[in-house]
Every structure is written in structure tokens, then in C-alpha cells.
N, C-alpha and C positions, 0 to 999 in steps of 0.2 A: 504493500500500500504506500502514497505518498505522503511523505510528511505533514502534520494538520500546521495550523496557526496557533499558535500557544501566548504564553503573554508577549512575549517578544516581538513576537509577527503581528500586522495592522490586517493582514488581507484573510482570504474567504477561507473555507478549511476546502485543501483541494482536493482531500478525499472523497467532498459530499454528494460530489456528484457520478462517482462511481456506485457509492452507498445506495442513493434515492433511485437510481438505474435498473437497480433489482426491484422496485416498487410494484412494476408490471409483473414481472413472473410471481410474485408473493402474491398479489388479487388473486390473478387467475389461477394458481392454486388453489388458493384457499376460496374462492367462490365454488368452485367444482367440491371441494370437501364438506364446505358446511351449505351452499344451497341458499346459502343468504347471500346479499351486496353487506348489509351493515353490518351481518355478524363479520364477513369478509375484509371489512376495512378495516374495526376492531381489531381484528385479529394480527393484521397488519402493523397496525401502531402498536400493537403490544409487544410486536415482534422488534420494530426500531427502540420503543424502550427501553427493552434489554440489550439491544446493541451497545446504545449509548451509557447505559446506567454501570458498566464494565470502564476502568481504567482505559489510558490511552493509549498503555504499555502491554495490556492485556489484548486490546483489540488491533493490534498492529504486529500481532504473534499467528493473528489467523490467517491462514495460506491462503485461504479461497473465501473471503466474508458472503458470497452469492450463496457459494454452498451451505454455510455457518447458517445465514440465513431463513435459505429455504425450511433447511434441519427446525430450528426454532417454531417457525412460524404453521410449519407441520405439525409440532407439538403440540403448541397451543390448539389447533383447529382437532386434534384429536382429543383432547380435555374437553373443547368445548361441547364435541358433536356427544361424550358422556352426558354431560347436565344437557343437552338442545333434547334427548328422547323424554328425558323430567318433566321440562318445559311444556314441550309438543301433547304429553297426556293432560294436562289442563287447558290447552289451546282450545277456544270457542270453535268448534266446525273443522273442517279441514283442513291441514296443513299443504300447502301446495310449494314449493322452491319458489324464490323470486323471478319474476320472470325479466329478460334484460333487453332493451332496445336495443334498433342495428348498434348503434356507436354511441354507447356505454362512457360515459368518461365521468371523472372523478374531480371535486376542487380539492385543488392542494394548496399550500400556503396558510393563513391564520383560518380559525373557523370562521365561518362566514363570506371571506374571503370569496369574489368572484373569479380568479385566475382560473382555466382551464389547460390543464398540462396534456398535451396530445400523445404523452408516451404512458399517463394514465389509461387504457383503454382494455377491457376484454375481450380476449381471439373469441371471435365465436365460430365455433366448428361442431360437428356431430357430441361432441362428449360437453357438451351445455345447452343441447336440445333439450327440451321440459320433460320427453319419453326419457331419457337418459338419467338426468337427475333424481326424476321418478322412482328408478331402478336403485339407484346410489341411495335412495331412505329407507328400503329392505335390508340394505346391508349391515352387519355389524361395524362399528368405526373402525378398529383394525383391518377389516377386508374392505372398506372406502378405500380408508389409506395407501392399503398396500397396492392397491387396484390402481388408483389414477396417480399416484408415483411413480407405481414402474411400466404402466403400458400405455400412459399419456403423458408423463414426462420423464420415460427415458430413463429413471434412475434403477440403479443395479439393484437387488434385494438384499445384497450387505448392507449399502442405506439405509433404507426401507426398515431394518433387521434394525438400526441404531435409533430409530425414530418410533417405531410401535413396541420394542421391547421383546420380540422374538427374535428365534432363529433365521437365518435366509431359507433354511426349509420350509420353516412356518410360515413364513411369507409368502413364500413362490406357491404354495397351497390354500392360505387367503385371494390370493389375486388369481388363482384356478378357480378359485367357489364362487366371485366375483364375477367370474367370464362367463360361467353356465348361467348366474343370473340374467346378465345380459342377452346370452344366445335366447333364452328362454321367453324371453319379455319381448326383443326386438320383429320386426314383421320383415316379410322380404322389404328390398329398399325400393321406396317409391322415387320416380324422379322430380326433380323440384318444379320441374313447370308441371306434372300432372297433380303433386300436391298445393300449387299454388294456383292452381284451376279449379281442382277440388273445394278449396276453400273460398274461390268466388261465386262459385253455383252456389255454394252453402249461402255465404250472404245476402244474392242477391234472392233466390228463394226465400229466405229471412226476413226481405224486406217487403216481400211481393207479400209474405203468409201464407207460400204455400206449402202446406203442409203434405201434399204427397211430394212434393220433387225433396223436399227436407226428409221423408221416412227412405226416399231413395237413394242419400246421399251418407245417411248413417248404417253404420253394422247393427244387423239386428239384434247383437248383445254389446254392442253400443253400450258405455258411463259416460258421465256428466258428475263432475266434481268442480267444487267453488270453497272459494276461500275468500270469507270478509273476515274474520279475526275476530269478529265481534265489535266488530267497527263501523261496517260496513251490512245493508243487507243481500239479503242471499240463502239459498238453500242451504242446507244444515249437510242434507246427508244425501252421500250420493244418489243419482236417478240414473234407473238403469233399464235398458232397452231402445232402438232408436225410436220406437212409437211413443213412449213416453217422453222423450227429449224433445222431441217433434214437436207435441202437444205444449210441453213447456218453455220452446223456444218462440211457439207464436201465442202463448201468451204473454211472452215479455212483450215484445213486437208490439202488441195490442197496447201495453201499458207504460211503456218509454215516455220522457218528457218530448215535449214537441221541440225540443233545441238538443236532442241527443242524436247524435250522426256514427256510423260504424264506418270505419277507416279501415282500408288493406295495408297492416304493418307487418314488418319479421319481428318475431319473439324468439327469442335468442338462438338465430341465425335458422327460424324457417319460417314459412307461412303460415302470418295467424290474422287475427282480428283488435281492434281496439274501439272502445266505444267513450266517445269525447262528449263532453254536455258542454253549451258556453265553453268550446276552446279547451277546454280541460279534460285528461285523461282519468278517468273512474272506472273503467273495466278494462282488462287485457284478457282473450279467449286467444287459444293455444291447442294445438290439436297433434292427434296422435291417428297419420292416416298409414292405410294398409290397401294399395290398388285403391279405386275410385272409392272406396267408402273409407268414413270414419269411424273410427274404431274409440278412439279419447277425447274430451273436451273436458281441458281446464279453466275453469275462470277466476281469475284474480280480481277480488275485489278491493280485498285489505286497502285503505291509502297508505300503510305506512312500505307495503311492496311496489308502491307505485312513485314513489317520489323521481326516481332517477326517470318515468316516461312524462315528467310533467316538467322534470327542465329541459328533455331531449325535443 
């Protein structure tokens, strides 16, 4: 590392910006672990303040501070995701992962602070799709871990081994139990223009109310799950079949404010839906398609899951 600015020196610490550099891979880590944005930035800053809260003699001993880092910041999202299943049992209605808009970005600088840092941003790729993360809340935290450590970011399971507190055998067997859930859950792959077509018929059906081209457009064991928090209203408990959802999606239709409009948006990084009232984001629908029909529909109502689609 290169030398900081100490009392003697006037100028910047020139290490900080190699430090803050890793800010990006530590989100997206930890967003993919805990399923949160806030738990995920959280976790983050708890991660630099134990960089910082270590001597200067200490921290300039470490070979790789990215690697140091990540290790940490692993830790922590594994402690959390223990207390997040405590939490989640008292949670009002459904617990759904936050869902993230195309280009995600974070203020950095003081709180409040307007700056937007463009190297803040979440990759969004297939392992932050909402079916995905879905998958990732089945799992025990050890098999998250070891899961999207070593077959989404690369790392060996001798890491993996120092960060969950197993062997690299235990490991490489967590992230095997991980991958059958996966195969298990996933549908063959649809391509994105036929699920972004999919999901236009769905809405414009939606708006028309019609209700057979809507029963044709869902799997007929079709769910429907929402999440207001208890903030927000919304169904409790899932509805399941597409003739039920059918029924229940034109009757929202019927009952929507006359100033609420449905937007075609990606929800973290596929085609979904958002429902704006007055300019403002208050639903995000998120879909789980398999060939022409849909098979999942999540709805995020919470506002506190919504905040990052209402500066985006």
C-alpha cells in the first residue's frame, strides 16, 4: 500500500482511493448475500469500520486489503443473514429480496449528501434476478455463502473455508447443495425478448381487463406473492393458481387511483412492471417466466424497498 498522510503531511491519504475502489465489489457481494440494498450498504460501512478502527501499522501489513476486505465484509453478511431469518419470522406478510432498478447507484460522501459516485453501481446479471435471490432464502447462510463466493465470485473454497468456519470439503458440499437448489427451482431459459413480450401482453391485457388473455398468459399453478411490510397495502398470503390471479389482477385494475400508470421497467436486470401514482414509484411487479406463461409474480410494495426506484 502507499504511504497515508500523517501529521506531517498536508495532502489526501493516497491510499483512499484504492481502499473506496473495492466499495463496488463489497455491495455486490453483499447485496447477492443478504437480498437487501440497506442491509447491503450496512454491511458495507461496517466493513470500512473495521478497516479503519485497526492501527496504521496494522493495516499496511495487509498484502491484498481487497481480499482482507471482501473476507470481513463476508463475515459480517453471514452474522447478519443468522439474526435477518429472527427478523423475517415477525415480518408482517411476505418477505420478498429488494428489488433493484436498471442503474442502481448509491450516495456516497456525508449523509444526505447529493454526490453520485458512478463506480457505486450493481452488475446486474442472472445471479440478482428476483427467481435467483428467491432461491438464495431457502438456503442455509453457510450454503448462500459458500454458493455465491465460489461460483459467482471466483473464490477458491480454502477462502470460503476461512470465512464460514468449515473445511474446503464442507464447503465445496454446501455450494453442491446450493446448485441442486438452483437446478431445481430454475425453468429452461427463456429469451429476453420472449420474456419481455411476455410481460407486455400481461400488461396491456391488465389494462384492457381482460381477463381470458390474463388466464392465458399465466401457468395454471401460477403464485402471486407481495410484500408491503406492513407499510404498505397488499395481500397477506400468497394467491395461487392463474384463474385466481387473473381474477385478482382485474380487480386491482378496476380499483387503481385515476393518476396511477404501469411502466415497462427491468427489475434487476429482467423484465418487469412498475406502477407510478403522481410520478412516484409505489409498486414494482417482477416475474418468474417459463416459455410464454408465467409461472411467479412478485410484488413489492414495502416503500422502504423502494426508495432507490424513486431516486432512479
Amino acid at each position: 500500500m502507499t504511504i497515508r498522510s500523517g501529521p506531517g503531511h498536508s495532502g489526501p491519504d493516497p491510499g483512499l482511493d484504492a481502499i473506496m475502489s473495492e466499495r463496488r465489489q463489497l455491495i455486490n457481494v453483499a447485496y447477492r448475500l443478504l437480498g437487501s440494498l440497506a442491509e447491503a450498504e450496512d454491511a458495507v460501512q461496517e466493513t470500512y469500520a473495521r478497516w479503519y478502527a485497526m492501527p496504521p501499522r496494522q493495516r499496511d501489513a495487509i498484502a491484498s486489503p481487497g481480499a482482507w476486505l471482501t473476507t470481513v465484509a463476508s463475515r459480517v453478511c453471514l452474522n447478519l443473514l443468522g439474526s435477518a431469518r429472527a427478523r423475517r419470522e415477525t415480518y408482517v406478510g411476505e418477505w420478498i429480496p429488494e428489488p433493484l432498478p436498471e442503474h442502481t447507484q448509491w450516495r456516497t460522501g456525508q449523509p444526505g449528501g447529493a454526490t453520485v459516485d458512478p463506480a457505486d453501481r450493481i452488475t446486474l446479471d442472472e445471479s440478482v434476478g428476483l427467481a435467483f435471490l428467491v432461491v438464495l432464502e431457502s438456503m442455509t447462510p453457510a450454503e448462500r455463502v459458500a454458493f455465491i463466493l465460489h461460483d459467482v465470485f471466483c473464490h477458491s473454497f480454502a477462502e470460503v473455508a476461512g470465512i464460514v468456519g468449515r473445511t474446503p470439503a464442507a464447503c465445496r458440499q454446501l455450494a453442491s447443495s446450493a446448485r441442486r437448489r438452483i437446478r431445481a427451482a430454475q425453468p429452461s431459459a427463456t429469451p429476453p425478448a420472449q420474456r419481455a413480450a411476455v410481460v407486455r401482453d400481461f400488461k396491456q391485457a391488465w389494462e384492457a381487463m381482460d381477463i381470458a388473455a390474463l388466464v392465458a398468459l399465466l401457468d395454471p399453478d401460477a403464485t402471486a406473492i407481495a410484500d408491503g411490510g406492513g407499510l404498505a397495502l397488499t395481500f397477506l398470503r400468497p394467491i395461487e393458481g392463474g384463474e385466481r390471479i387473473a381474477h385478482a389482477w382485474i380487480d386491482i385494475a378496476r380499483r387503481r387511483p385515476g393518476d396511477m400508470t404501469f411502466l415497462e421497467r427491468t427489475v434487476n436486470g429482467q423484465p418487469g412492471l412498475v406502477a407510478e401514482q403522481a410520478g412516484v414509484a409505489v409498486t414494482v411487479f417482477a416475474f418468474d417466466i417459463a416459455g410464454d406463461r408465467i409461472r411467479r409474480i412478485w410484488v413489492v410494495r414495502n416503500p422502504e424497498k423502494l426508495r432507490d426506484w424513486r431516486r432512479s
